[in-house]
C-alpha positions in Angstrom: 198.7 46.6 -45.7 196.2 49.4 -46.5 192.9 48.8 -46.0 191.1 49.5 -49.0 188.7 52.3 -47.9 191.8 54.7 -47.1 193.0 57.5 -48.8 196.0 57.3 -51.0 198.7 59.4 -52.4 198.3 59.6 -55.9 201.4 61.6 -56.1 203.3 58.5 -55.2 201.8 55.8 -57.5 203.8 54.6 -60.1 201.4 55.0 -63.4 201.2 53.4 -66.9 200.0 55.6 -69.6 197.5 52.8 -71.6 196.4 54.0 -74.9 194.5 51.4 -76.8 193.0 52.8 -80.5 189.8 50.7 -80.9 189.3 48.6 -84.0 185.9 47.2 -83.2 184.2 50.7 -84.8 186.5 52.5 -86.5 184.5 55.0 -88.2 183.0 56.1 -85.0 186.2 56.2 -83.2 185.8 59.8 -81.4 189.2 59.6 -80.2 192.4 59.1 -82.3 195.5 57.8 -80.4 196.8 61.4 -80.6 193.7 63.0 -79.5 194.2 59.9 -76.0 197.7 61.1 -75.1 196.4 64.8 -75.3 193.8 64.0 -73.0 195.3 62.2 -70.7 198.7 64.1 -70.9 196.4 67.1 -69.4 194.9 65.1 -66.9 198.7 63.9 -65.6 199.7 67.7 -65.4 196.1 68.7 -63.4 196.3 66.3 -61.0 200.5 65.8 -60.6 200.6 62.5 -61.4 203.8 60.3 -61.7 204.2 58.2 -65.2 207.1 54.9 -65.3 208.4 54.9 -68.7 206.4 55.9 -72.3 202.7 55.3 -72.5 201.7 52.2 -74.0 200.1 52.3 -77.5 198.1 49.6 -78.9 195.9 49.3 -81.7 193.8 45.8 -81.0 190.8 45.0 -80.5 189.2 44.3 -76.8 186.5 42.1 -77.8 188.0 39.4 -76.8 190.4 38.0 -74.4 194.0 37.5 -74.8 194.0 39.4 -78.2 196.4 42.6 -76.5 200.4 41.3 -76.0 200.8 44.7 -74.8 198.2 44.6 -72.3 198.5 41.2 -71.3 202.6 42.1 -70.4 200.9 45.3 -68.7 199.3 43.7 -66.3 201.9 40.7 -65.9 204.6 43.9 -65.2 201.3 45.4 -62.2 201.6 41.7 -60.2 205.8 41.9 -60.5 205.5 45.8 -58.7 207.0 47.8 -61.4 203.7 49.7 -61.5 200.8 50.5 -59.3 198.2 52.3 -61.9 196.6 52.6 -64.8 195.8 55.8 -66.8 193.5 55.3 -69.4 191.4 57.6 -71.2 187.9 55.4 -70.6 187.7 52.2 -69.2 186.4 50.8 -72.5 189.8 51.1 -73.3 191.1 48.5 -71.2 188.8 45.7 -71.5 185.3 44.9 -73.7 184.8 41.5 -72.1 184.1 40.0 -69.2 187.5 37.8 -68.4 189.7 40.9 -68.5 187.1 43.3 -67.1 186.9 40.4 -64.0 190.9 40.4 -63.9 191.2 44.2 -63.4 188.6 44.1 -60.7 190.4 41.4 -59.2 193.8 42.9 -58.9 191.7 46.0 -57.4 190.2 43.5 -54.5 194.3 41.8 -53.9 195.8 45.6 -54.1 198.4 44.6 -56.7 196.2 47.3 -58.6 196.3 50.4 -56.3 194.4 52.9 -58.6 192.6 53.6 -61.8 192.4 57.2 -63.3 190.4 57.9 -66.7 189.8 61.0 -68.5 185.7 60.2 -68.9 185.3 58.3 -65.9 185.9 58.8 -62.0 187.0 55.7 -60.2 187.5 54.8 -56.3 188.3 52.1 -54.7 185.4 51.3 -52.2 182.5 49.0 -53.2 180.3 51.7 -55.2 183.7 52.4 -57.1 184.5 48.7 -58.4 180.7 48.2 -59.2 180.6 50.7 -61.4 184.0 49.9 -63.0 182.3 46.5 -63.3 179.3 48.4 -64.8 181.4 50.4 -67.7 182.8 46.7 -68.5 179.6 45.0 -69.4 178.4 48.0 -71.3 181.4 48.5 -73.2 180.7 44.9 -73.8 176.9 45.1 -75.0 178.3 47.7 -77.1 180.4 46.1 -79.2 178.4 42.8 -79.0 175.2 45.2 -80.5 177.7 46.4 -82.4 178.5 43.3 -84.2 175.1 42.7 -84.9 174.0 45.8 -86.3 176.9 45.8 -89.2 175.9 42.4 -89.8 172.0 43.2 -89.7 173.2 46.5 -92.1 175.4 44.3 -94.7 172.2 42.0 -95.1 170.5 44.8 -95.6 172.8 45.6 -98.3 172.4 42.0 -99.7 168.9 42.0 -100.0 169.3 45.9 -102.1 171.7 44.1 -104.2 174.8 46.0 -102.9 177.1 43.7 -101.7 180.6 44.9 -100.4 184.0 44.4 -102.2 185.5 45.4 -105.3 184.6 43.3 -108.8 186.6 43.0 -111.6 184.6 45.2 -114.8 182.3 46.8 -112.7 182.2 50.1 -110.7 179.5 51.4 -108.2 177.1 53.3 -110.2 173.2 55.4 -109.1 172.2 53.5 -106.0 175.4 52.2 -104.9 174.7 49.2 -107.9 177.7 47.6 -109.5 177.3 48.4 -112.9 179.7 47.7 -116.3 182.8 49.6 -116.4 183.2 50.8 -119.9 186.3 48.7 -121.3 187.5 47.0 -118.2 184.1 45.7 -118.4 184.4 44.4 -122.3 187.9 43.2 -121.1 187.0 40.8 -118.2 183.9 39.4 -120.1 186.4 38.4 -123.1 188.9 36.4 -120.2 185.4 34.3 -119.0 184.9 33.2 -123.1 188.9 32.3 -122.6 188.5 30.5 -120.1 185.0 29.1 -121.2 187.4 27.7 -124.8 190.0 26.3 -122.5 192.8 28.9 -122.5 195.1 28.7 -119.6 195.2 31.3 -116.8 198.3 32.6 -117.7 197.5 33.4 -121.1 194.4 35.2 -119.5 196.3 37.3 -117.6 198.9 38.3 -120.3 196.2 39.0 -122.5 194.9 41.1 -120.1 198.2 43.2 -119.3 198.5 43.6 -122.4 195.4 45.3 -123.2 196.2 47.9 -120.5 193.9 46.2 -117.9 194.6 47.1 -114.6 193.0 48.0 -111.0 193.8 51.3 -108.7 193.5 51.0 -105.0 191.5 54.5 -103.5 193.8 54.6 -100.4 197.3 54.7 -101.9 196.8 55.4 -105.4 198.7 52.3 -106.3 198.2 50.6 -110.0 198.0 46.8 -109.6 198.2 44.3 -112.9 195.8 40.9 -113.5 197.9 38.1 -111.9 196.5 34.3 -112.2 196.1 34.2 -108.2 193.3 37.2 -108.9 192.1 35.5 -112.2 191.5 32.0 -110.2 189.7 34.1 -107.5 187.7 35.5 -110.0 186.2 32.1 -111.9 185.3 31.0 -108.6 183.2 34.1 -108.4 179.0 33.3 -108.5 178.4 37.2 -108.6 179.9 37.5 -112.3 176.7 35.6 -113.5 174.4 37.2 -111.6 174.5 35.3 -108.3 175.6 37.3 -105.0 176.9 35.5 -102.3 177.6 36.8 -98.9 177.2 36.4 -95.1 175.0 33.1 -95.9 172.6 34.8 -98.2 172.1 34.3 -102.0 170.8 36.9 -104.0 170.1 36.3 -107.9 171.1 40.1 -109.0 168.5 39.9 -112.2 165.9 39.9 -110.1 167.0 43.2 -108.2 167.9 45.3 -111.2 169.0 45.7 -114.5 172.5 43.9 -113.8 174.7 42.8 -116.8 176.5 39.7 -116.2 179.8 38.9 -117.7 179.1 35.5 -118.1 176.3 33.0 -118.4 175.4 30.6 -115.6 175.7 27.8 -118.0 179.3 29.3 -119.3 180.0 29.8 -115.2 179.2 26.2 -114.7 181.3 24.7 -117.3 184.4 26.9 -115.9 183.7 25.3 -112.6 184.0 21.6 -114.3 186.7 22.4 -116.3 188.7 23.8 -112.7 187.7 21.2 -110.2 189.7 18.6 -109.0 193.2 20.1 -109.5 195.7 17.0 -110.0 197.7 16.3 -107.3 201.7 17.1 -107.2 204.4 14.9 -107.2 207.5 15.1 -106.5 209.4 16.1 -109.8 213.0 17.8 -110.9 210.9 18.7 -113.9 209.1 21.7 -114.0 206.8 21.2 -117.1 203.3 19.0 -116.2 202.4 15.8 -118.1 198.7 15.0 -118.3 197.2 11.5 -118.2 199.5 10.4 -115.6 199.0 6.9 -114.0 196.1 6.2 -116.6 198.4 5.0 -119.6 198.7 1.1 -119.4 200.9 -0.7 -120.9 199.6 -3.9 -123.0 202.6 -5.8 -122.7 203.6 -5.9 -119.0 200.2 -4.4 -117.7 202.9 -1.3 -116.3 201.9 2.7 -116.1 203.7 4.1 -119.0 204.8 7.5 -118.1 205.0 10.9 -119.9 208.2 12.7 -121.4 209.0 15.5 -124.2 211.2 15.0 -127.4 212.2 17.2 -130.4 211.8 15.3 -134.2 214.6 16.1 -136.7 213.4 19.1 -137.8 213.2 20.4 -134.1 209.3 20.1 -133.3 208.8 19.2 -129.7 206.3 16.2 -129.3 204.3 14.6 -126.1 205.2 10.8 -125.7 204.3 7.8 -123.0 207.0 5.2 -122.4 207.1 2.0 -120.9 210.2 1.9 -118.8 209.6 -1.4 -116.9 213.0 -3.6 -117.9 211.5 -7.1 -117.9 208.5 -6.0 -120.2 208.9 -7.5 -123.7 207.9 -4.6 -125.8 209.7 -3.5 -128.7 208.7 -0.2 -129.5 209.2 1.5 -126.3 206.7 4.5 -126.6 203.8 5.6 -128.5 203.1 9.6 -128.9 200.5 11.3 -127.0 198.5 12.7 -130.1 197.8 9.1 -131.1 195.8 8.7 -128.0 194.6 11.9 -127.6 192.9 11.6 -130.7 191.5 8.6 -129.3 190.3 10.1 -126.9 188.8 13.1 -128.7 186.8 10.6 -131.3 185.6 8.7 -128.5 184.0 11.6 -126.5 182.5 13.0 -129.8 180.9 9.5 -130.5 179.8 8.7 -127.6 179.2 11.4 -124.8 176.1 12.5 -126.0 174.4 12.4 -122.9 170.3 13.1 -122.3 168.1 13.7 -119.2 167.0 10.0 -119.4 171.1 9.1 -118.8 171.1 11.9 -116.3 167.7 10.4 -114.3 169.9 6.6 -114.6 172.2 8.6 -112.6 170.1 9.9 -110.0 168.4 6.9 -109.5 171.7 5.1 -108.9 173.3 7.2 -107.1 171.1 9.3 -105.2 171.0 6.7 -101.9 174.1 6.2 -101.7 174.2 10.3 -100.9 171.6 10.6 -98.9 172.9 8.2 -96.6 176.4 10.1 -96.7 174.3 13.2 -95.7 172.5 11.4 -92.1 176.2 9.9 -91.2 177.5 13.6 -91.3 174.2 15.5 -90.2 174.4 13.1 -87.0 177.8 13.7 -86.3 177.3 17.8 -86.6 174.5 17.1 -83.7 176.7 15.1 -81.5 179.1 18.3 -82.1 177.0 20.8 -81.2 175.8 18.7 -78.2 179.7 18.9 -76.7 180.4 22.5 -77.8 176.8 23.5 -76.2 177.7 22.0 -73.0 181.0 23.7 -73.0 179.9 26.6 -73.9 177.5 26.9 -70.7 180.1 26.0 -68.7 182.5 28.6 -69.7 180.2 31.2 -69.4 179.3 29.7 -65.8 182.9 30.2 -65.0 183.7 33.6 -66.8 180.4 35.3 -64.7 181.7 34.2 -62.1 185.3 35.4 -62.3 183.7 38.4 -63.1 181.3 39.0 -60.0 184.4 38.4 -57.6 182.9 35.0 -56.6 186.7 34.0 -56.4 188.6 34.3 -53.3 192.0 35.6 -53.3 193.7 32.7 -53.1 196.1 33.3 -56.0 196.1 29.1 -56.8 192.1 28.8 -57.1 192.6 32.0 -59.8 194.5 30.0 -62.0 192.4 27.3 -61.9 189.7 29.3 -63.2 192.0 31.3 -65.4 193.5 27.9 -66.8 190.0 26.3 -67.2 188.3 29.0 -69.2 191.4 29.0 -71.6 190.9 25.5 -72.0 187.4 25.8 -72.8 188.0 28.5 -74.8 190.1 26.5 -76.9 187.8 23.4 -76.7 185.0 25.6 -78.5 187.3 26.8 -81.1 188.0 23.6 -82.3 184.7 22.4 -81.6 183.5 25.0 -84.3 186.1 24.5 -87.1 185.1 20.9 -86.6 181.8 21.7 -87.4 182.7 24.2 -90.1 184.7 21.5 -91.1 181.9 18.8 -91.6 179.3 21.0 -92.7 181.5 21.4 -95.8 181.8 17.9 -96.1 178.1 17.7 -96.1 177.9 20.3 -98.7 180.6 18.4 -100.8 178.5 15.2 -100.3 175.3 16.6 -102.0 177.4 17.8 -104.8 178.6 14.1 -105.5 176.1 14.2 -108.4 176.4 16.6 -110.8 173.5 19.0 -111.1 171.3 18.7 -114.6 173.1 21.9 -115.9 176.4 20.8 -115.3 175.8 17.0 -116.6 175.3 18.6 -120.2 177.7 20.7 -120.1 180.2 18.3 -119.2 178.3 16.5 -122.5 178.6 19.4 -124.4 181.8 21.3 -123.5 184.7 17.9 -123.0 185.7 17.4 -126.7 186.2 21.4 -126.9 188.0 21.5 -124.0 190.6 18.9 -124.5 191.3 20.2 -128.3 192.0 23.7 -126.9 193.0 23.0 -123.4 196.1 23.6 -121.4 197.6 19.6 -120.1 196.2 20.6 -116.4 192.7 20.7 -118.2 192.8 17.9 -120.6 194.5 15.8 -117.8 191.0 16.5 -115.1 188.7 15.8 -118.1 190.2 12.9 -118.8 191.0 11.9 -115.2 187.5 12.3 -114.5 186.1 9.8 -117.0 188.6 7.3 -117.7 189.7 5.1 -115.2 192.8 3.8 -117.8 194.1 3.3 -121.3 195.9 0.3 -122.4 198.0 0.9 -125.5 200.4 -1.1 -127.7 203.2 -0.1 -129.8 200.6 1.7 -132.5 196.8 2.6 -130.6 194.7 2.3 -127.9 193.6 -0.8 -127.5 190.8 -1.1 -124.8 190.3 1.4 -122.1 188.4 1.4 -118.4 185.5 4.2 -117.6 184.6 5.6 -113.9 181.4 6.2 -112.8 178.8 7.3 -113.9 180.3 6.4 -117.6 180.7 3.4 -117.2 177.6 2.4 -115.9 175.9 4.8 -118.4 177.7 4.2 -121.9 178.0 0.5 -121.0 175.0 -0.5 -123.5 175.8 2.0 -126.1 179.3 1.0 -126.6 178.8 -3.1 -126.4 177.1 -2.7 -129.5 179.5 -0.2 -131.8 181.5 -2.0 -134.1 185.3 -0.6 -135.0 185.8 0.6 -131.4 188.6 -0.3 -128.9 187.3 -3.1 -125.9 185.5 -1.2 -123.3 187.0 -3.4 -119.7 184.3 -3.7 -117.3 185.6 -2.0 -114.4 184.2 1.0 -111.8 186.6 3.2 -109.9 
């Protein structure tokens, strides 16, 4: 074995050409993958070197470990002897953290690695060599780290200006990098939020859209894209189209910045965000068509769900029906159409959900513990989370410093324990975090179990409309949202159950209507 101060013959080390384009800055990327094999071809040719096989191109990032197959089967191919170098055009090339950067070093100190050449660096194998090798690692490291936080200092930056990245629908960067109305496009996209707003379904949205000529071009490829209804359910999710910015954590009310024109109004945004929630659940169906109200039809007679289907009359109008199917059930008249109890259903919610503040401080009175204790169970189980993933974080960054400062010895078996140990941690933390994440939304979803002032009268205000002009997967989450069931006989609804809040808050009202169809006591 060579001892690892002596010379070598570069002329007879078998060399890998690495080229690695880096994605963690792209638009200061001084050096394009052609610009690399230029470089390093004319270093190959100065100094007679000898390359196995075609370079090795990659374009992923180094940040972290285990991100590069390529690289990973590089060095994997360096331990099996098919080569003995690397050529590289800077070290940042081949690693920006600390696990890989120690692995390189590693295979220098157990000569599996023989030699290193780089266009912008000189590297030798004696101590001062590897330490500054080890020295290019970490600040190729603190560079992307910094980095990382100066686009996201710079985005928030952005935030605060009002100039939030991505593309909106309507609206086009005008003086000062604003989003600003886009002429028609603009008119166009504030006309599919007062569809929605009335009901209309998201396919008719789009068509209506298409139609009018409404359409988005991509800069890089020039390509023409039409509305679709995966875009147009993106877009109703969207806070910024009333005003509201949301990005990297931050909230910024646009109105307050500038002069921005919003294509909808928070109230209008609101309702669309009732009127979407809670999309029902699918079952299992040869049938492609959706039935609303299902499982909240009762039978009177048997006490049975009575379950949807679709018929044509003689002079070959389709109708909407609920049957009873259940064989032992001593009904006569088998079904009873849909607009008998929709109609119901529409009378009842313009009679009697006419809902005020006082109703809407009932409900925060009621409900408001039961929330606040859902928020401590989850806010104590995020603590205990971050407890664990704090205490595995430390020790995997115990471990990886210490891989990287060559405390190992070169016993190959303690290597892999280390390797194998920060890949478990690694792991641990991941999931740890989407845990977390996880909760945290839970928590969110938890303080949203009572519906803010806003969105209590608009629910008020907006049902009745809704269900007249809705498509079935509206009308049924209306409807799934405050009844708990209808019981019907051959000819009307007879009684009917409500979920809270409504049944605790219309209780009162409706015990005292006469004319009115038996209101069950009952919660969900």
């Amino acid at each position: 074995m060579a001892y690892i101060d002596e010379e070598i013959d570069i002329t007879k080390v078998r060399y890998a050409l690495y080229i690695r384009k880096s994605t963690d800055d792209p638009q200061r990327q001084h050096t394009s993958i052609p610009d690399q094999l230029a470089e390093c071809g004319a270093l190959i040719d100065h100094l007679g070197l000898h390359i196995v096989g075609d370079p090795i191109i990659e374009s992923r990032s180094a940040k972290t470990p285990n991100n590069r197959p390529k690289f990973s089967k590089l060095l994997k191919d360096i331990e099996k002897g098919i080569y003995d170098g690397i050529i590289a055009w800077n070290p940042d090339r081949l690693a920006r953290n600390m696990m890989e950067g120690g692995e390189i070093i590693n295979m220098i100190d157990t000569e599996s690695l023989k030699d290193l050449k780089f266009v912008t660096h000189h590297f030798s194998r004696d101590a001062n060599g590897k330490m500054l090798l080890g020295m290019a690692f970490v600040l190729s490291k603190q560079y992307s780290d910094k980095l990382s936080q100066d686009v996201t200092r710079g985005v928030r930056g952005r935030l605060r200006e009002g100039k939030g990245s991505g593309f909106k629908h309507g609206y086009r960067r005008g003086a000062q990098d604003l989003q600003v109305p886009d002429g028609r496009k603009f008119e166009l996209i504030c006309e599919a939020w007062q569809m929605r707003v009335r009901g209309e379904s998201l396919e008719s949205i789009s068509k209506y859209l298409n139609d009018e000529g409404y359409s988005r071009e991509y800069k890089k490829n020039k390509q023409i894209v039409r509305m679709t209804t995966q875009t147009l359910s993106l877009l109703f999710q969207d806070s910024f189209y009333y005003g509201m910015l949301i990005q990297t954590n931050q909230k910024i009310y646009l109105p307050d910045l500038y002069d921005f024109e919003p294509a909808v109004t928070e109230e209008e945004f609101i309702t669309v965000q009732e009127m979407s929630r809670a999309k029902p659940k699918a079952y299992k169906s040869t049938r492609k068509t959706f039935y609303p109200l299902k499982m909240l039809i009762t039978c009177k007679y048997c006490g049975n769900h009575m379950y949807a289907g679709a018929s044509k009359s003689s002079n070959g109008d389709r109708f909407l029906y609920y049957r009873c199917d259940t064989k032992q059930c001593p009904r006569i008249k088998k079904s009873i159409r849909a607009k008998v109890i929709f109609d119901f259903i529409i009378e009842f919610l313009e009679n009697n959900l006419n809902l005020t503040k006082s109703d809407y401080m009932k409900l925060q009175e009621q409900f408001g513990t039961l929330s606040e204790v859902t928020k401590q169970r989850l806010q104590q189980e995020i603590h205990n989370k971050e407890a664990v993933l704090r205490h595995s974080k430390s020790e995997e960054e115990h471990l990886t410093l210490s891989y990287a400062s060559q405390k190992i010895n070169k016993i190959g078996k303690s290597k892999k324990i280390i390797e194998n140990r920060i890949k478990e941690l690694n792991t641990t933390n991941e999931t740890l975090e989407s845990e977390i994440s996880q909760i945290k939304e839970k928590m969110a979803l938890s303080e949203q179990e009572i519906l803010t002032y806003q969105q209590f009268l608009n629910l008020s205000k907006n049902a009745t409309t809704a269900i007249k002009n809705g498509d079935p997967m509206i009308q049924d989450k209306i409807c799934q949202y405050i009844f708990l069931n209808l019981v019907t006989d051959d000819e009307k609804v007879l009684s009917y159950q409500l979920k809270d809040p409504f049944s605790t808050l219309l209780k009162g009202s409706l015990s005292n209507k006469v004319g009115v169809p038996r209101l069950e006591l009952g919660t969900s």
